[in-house]
KEMITI-967635 format. One line per 8 residues: number of its first residue (from 1); their letters; for each residue x, y, z of C-alpha. Coordinates in steps of 0.1 Angstrom, whole numbers. Example, Ala and Ser with C-alpha at 12.3 -4.5 7.8 and 13.67 -1.06 7.14 Angstrom:
! KEMITI-967635
1 = as = 123,-45,78  137,-11,71 .
! end
This chain:
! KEMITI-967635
1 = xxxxxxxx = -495,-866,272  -480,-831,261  -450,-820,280  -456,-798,311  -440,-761,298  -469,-767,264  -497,-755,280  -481,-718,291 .
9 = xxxxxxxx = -465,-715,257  -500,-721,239  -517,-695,266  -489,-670,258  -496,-677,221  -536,-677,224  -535,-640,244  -511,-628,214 .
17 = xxxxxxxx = -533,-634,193  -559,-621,213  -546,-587,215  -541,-585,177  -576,-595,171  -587,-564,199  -563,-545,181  -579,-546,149 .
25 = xxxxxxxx = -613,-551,157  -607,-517,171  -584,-496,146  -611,-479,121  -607,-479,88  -589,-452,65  -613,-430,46  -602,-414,12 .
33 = xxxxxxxx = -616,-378,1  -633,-383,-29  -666,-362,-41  -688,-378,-16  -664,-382,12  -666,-356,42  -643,-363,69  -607,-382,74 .
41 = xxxxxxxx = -600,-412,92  -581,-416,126  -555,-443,129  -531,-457,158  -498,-470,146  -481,-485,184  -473,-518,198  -499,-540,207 .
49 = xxxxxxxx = -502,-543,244  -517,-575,260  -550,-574,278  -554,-570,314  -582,-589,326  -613,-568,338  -608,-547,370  -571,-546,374 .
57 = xxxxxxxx = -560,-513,381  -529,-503,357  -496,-504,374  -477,-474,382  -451,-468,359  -420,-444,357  -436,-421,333  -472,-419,347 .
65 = xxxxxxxx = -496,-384,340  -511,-369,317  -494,-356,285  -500,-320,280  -523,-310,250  -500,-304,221  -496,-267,210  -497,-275,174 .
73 = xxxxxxxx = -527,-290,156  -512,-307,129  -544,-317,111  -551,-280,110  -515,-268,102  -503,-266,65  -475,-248,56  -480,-249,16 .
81 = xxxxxxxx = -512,-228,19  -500,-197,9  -530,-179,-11  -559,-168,13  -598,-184,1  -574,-196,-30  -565,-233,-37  -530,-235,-37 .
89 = xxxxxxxx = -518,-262,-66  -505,-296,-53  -509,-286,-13  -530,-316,-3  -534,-300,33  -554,-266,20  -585,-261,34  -595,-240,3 .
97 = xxxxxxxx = -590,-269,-20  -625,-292,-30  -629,-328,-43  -625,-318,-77  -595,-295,-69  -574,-324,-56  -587,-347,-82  -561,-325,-105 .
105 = xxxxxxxx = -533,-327,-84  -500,-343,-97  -486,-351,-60  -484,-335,-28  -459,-312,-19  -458,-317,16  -468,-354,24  -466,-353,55 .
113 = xxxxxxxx = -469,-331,87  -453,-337,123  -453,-319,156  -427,-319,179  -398,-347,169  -382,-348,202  -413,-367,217  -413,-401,222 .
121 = xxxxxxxx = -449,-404,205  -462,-375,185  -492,-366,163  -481,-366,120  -508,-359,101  -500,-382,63  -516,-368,31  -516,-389,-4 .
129 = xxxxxxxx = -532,-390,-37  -547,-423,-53  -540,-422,-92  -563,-458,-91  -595,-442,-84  -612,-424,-110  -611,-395,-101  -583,-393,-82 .
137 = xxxxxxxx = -590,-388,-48  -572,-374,-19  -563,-396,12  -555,-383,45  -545,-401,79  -539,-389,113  -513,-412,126  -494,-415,162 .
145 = xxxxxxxx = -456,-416,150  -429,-436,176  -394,-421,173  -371,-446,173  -346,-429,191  -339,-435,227  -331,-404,241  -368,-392,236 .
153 = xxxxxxxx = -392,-371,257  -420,-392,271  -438,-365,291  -435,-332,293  -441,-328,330  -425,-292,332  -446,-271,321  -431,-235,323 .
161 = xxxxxxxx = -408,-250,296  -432,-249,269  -436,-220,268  -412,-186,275  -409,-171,307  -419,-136,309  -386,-116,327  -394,-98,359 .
169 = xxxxxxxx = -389,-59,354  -372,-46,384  -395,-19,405  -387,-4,439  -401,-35,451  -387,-64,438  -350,-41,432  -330,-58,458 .
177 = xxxxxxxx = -337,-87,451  -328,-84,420  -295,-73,427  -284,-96,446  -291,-121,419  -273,-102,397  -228,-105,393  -226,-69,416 .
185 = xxxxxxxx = -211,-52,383  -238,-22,365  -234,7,339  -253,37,349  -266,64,322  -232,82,326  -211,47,317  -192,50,347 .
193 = xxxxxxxx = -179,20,358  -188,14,393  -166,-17,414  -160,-27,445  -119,-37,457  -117,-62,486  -92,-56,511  -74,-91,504 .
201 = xxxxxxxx = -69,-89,464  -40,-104,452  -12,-87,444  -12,-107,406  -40,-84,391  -31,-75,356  -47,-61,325  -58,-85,299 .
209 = xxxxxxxx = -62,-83,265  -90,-65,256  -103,-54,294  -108,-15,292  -83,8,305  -95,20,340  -90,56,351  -87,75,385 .
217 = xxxxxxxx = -126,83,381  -140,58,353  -119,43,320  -101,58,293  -124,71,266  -112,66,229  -143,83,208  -149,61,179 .
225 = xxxxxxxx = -179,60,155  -205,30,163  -236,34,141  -231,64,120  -204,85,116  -206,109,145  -180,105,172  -192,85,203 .
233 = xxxxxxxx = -170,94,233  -178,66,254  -167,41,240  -139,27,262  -97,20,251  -90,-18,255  -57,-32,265  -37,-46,233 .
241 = xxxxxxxx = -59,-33,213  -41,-13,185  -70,13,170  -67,47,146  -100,57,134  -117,94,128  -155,105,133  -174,134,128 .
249 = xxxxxxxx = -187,161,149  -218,184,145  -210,216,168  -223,251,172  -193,267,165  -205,300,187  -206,270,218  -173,258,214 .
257 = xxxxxxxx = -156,273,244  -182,246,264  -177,215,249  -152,192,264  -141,169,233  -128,196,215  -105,207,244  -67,193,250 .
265 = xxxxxxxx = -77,190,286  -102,160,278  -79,140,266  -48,147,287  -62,150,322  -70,115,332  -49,95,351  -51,55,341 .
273 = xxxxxxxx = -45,33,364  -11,11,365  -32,-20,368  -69,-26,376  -80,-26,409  -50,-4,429  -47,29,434  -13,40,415 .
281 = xxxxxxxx = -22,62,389  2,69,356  -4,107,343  -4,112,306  28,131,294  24,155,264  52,147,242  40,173,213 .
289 = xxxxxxxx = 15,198,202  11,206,167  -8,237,154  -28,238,121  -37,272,106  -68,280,86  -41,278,52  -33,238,63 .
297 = xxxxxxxx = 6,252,75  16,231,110  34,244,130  52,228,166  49,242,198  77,242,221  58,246,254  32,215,259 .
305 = xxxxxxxx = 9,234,286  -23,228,285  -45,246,257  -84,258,262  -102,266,231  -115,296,225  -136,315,202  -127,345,180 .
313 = xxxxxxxx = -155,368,166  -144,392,139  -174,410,127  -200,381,113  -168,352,111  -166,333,139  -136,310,146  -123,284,174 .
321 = xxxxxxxx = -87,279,182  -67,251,198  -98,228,187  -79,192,189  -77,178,158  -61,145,162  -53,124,189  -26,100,193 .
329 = xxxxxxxx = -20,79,223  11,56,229  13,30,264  39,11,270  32,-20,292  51,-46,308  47,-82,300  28,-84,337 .
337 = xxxxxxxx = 2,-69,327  7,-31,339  7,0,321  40,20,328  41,49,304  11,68,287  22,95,259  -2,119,240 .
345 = xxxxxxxx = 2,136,205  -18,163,200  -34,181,163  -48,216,175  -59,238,148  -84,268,143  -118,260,130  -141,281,109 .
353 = xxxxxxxx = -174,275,97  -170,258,64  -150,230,84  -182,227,96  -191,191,99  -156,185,123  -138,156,118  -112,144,141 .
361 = xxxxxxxx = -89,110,142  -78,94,168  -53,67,173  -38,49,202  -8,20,201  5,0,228  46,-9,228  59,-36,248 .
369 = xxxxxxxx = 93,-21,274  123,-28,266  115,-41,232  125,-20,202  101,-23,170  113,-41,143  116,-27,113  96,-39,80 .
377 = xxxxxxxx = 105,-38,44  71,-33,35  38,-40,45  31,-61,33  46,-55,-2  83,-45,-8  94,-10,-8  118,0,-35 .
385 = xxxxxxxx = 150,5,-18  144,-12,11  173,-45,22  157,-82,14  148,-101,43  163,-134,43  178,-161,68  180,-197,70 .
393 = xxxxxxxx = 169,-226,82  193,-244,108  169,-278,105  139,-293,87  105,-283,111  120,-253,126  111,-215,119  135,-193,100 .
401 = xxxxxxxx = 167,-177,113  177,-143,108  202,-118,115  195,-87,138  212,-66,114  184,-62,87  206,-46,61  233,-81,64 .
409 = xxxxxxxx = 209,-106,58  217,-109,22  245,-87,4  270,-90,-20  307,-74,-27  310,-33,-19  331,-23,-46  361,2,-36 .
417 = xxxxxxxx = 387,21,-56  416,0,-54  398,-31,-64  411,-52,-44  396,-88,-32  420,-93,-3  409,-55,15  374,-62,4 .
425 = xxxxxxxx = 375,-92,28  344,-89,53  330,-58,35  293,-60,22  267,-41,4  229,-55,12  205,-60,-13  179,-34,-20 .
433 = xxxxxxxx = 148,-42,-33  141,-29,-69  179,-19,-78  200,-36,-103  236,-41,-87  269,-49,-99  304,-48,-83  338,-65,-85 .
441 = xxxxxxxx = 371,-65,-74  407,-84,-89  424,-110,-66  463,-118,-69  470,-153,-67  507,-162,-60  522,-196,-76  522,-205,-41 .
449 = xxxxxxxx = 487,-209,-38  466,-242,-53  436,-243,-68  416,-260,-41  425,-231,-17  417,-205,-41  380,-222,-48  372,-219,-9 .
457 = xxxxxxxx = 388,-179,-7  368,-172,-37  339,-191,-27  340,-169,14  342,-135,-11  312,-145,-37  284,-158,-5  301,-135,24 .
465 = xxxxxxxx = 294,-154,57  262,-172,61  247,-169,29  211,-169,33  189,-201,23  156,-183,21  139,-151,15  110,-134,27 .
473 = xxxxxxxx = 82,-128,0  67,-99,11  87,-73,34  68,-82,66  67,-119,66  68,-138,96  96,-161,104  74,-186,116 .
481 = xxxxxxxx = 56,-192,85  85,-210,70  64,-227,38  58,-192,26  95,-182,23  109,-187,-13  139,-208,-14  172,-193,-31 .
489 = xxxxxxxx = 182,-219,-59  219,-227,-60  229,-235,-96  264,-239,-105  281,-230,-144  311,-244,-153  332,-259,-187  332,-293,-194 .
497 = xxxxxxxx = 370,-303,-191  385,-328,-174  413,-332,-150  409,-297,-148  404,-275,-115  373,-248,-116  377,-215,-100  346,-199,-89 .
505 = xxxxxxxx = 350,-164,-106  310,-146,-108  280,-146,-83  247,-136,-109  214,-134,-85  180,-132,-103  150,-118,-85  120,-126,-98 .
513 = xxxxxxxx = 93,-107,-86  55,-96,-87  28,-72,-87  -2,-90,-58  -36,-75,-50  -58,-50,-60  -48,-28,-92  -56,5,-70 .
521 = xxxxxxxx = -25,-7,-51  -5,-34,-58  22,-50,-34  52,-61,-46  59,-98,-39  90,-120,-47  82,-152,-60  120,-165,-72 .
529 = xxxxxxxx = 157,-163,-66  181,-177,-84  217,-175,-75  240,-189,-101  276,-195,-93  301,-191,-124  334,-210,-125  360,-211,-149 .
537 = xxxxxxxx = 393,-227,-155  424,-224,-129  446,-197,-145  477,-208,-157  511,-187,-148  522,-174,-179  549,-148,-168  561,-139,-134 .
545 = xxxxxxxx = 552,-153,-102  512,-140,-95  481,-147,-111  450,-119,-116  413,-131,-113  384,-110,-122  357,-117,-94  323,-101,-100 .
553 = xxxxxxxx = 288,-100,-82  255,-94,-101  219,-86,-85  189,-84,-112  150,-75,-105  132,-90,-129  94,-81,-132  70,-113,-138 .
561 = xxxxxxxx = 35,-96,-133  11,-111,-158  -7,-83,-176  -35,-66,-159  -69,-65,-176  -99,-54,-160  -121,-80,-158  -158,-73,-164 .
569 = xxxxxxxx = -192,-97,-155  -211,-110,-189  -236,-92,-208  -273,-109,-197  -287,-127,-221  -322,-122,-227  -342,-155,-234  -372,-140,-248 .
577 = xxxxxxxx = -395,-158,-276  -416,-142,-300  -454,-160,-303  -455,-177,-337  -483,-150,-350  -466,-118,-343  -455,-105,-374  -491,-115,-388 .
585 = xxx = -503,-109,-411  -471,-93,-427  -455,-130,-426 .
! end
């Protein structure tokens, strides 16, 4: 007798088999295209599922209905065909191409063909040659691929999504509603800015950066040119945002008098509002006017009222004065967010007809209160004649120290008339960028005093007080960028005697510097600096009680720029060959 749990197993086993067997029996065989063949074969490639016996209904299951038709025939989509009624060479999927076409075909550039990959199942239409028949043939199959992902679509029940949804154009029926939908803020054609204040807003509202400066009656307009050259005056003036550009104008200059951007009222009547939102407006102040004549001479006006253009006829010449020119706005802000200050600098100048198209610049800056701008020593290269900046570095990870006093960040002994060390004491020159500098003074040692106390006096005159450990390599470096500073070298000269004590007695600093960027305009950029400390010998007393010790400082520039040579692309080389006949039948 067989054990009990044998005869389920061998059932299990028998219906397996079963379902393989139905499987086949009912997968038709793949076709090949040859000269005789017509049509392609269809074959299922999916799990076998066991049989259900006769008339039981399929069970519900969490995906059940209908998968919608697919958009995309991929037995009828080939993307190689790209010659209309033409064959196209190696495309296996062109309905141009015959029997004998694909019976020349090396391989097939696309092999295969797929529909959507995000579906669980999808349609792949496979297309391959067979080198063993003779002639080669073409073989095609219309498979059902599984993605073997699991985050797969398995029906598309939603069927808005496959295709897109026309937008509803607002009428004077459907307006409202509409607008309610929409975030309550619109433009109309003038680009006024329409909002709405509640009664309870905070008290905390505060420009951003980049949120456009609101006016009494709209925003501050700052024309700028968008997609050509010709001024646009509505574009708006955005918080933090530092901007100087010029655009053109085409005027009738007989219509001048009537057009607004070309007056000095435009731009100085509105009032901008201290912070968005409230009510407190802040007037622009005119802090100067200047005035242009037709010979390019400026001239500044004492009295700031405001100016109206106006045109001057003189026979068939036709001019406009007090046209504005330039524009140049300056708004100082608080770190809350509000604007405080607004200032306007004004270009007028008469116009004539072959100024004729206008240009005009504009130009608006926003300062910080109570700060004070710190001044550069280049931007980004060095200027000649400009202090070094330099500072130090108090520990290893932090940023870079520096002195407020830009022309004591790094100097050397100011030289005097009477020469001497001991009044020189605490007296510096700085460092200027691009000069050669060389001064000195004499210091009286008494018998009194030892060596080791003359090395640190010496030592305080040479470095001054907090000598500097790095320096800036271009003129507007930032002291947070510390791995871009170039560190000053400390190298130290003396004679090789023993027993003997050595007296500090020169400071030599070597700048090495560079020419960076563009040849149209290079910037100057220090790459090394070298300070080398000079000591000699203690001097002995040889007569009388003092001692006299030449003490010099040195500064050299020295210019490291590689050559410039204007580099130019390669000649093309033309790979052309000559058929073996054509110089017949002279060769």
């Amino acid at each position: 007798m067989g054990s009990p749990g044998l005869r389920p197993l061998l059932l299990v086993l028998l219906d397996c088999c079963a379902s393989v067997s139905a499987q086949a029996a009912a997968t038709p065989p793949v076709t090949t295209e040859g000269f005789n063949s017509t049509e392609a074969a269809w074959m299922t490639l999916r799990p076998a599922l066991s049989p259900r016996p006769p008339g039981t209904p399929k069970a519900p299951g969490p995906f059940s209905g209908p998968r919608p038709t697919p958009v995309t025939d991929v037995a009828a989509l080939c993307v190689c065909d790209l010659s209309p009624a033409q064959c196209d060479v190696n495309c296996c999927c062109d309905p141009d191409c015959s029997p004998v076409d694909f019976s020349v075909f090396s391989a097939c550039s696309v092999p295969s063909v797929t529909g959507d990959s995000q579906f669980c199942s999808q349609k792949a239409a496979i297309y391959s040659l067979n080198f063993t028949a003779n002639p080669p043939q073409r073989i095609f199959k219309l498979v059902d691929q599984i993605n073997p992902s699991i985050f797969c679509i398995h029906i598309t029940n939603y069927k808005p999504a496959l295709s897109f949804i026309n937008p509803e154009v607002p009428d004077e029926n459907n307006f409202d509603k509409l607008m309610e939908t929409s975030d309550g803020f619109s433009l109309n054609s003038e680009s006024e800015i329409s909002f709405t204040i509640q009664s309870d807003a905070p008290d905390t509202a505060k420009y951003e950066y980049g949120v456009r400066l609101q006016t009494s009656d709209s925003f501050l307009r700052f024309p700028s040119p968008l997609t050509s050259s010709l001024c646009t005056d509505d574009n708006p003036a955005a918080f933090l945002v530092n901007q100087a550009v010029k655009c053109t104008r085409r005027i009738n200059l007989a219509q001048c008098e009537e057009i607004e951007a070309l007056g000095m009222a435009y731009y100085s009547s509105p009032k901008i509002l201290r912070v968005p939102g409230l009510r407190t407006k802040i007037p622009i102040t005119v802090q100067s006017i200047l005035m242009e004549s037709l010979n390019k001479t400026l001239a500044r006006l004492e009295d700031t009222d405001v100016l109206n253009q106006t045109l001057v006829e003189a026979g068939d010449v036709k001019i406009c004065t007090n046209v504005v020119l330039e524009v140049k706005y300056s708004l100082t802000y608080t770190d809350a967010g509000e604007i405080t200050k607004a200032d306007l600098s004004l270009l007028l100048g008469t116009v004539s007809s072959a100024m004729l198209p206008l240009e005009q610049k504009f130009e608006i800056r926003f300062i910080q209160q109570n700060t004070k701008p710190v001044p550069l020593s280049g931007n980004p290269g060095y200027v000649v004649g400009l202090p070094l900046a330099a500072g130090f570095q108090p520990q290893k990870g932090s940023g870079i120290i520096q002195t407020m006093n830009r022309y004591g960040q790094l100097t050397i002994l100011r030289s005097t008339a009477e020469k001497d060390c001991l009044a020189l004491e605490g007296i510096r020159t700085p460092v200027l960028f691009g000069y050669d500098m060389q001064s000195g003074c004499k210091l009286r040692l008494t018998k009194a005093i030892t060596c080791q106390l003359a090395v640190q006096k010496v030592k305080s005159l040479l470095k001054g007080h907090g000598f500097p450990d790095y320096v800036a390599p271009f003129g507007n470096s930032q002291a947070q960028d510390v791995l871009d500073w170039v560190p000053i070298h400390f190298i130290s000269q003396a004679p090789h005697m023993k027993d003997s004590c050595q007296l500090p007695v020169a400071l030599v600093i070597e700048v090495k510097w560079t020419k960076y960027g563009s040849l149209l305009n290079p910037q100057a950029k220090i790459v090394n600096v070298t300070a080398n400390l000079i000591a000699s010998s203690f001097p002995e007393t040889n007569s009388g009680n003092e001692r006299t010790v030449l003490i010099s400082t040195a500064v050299t520039f020295v210019d490291v720029s590689a050559p410039a040579e204007a580099g130019f692309r390669t000649r093309p080389t033309i790979n052309a060959k000559l058929p073996f006949n054509f110089f017949f039948p002279f060769v």
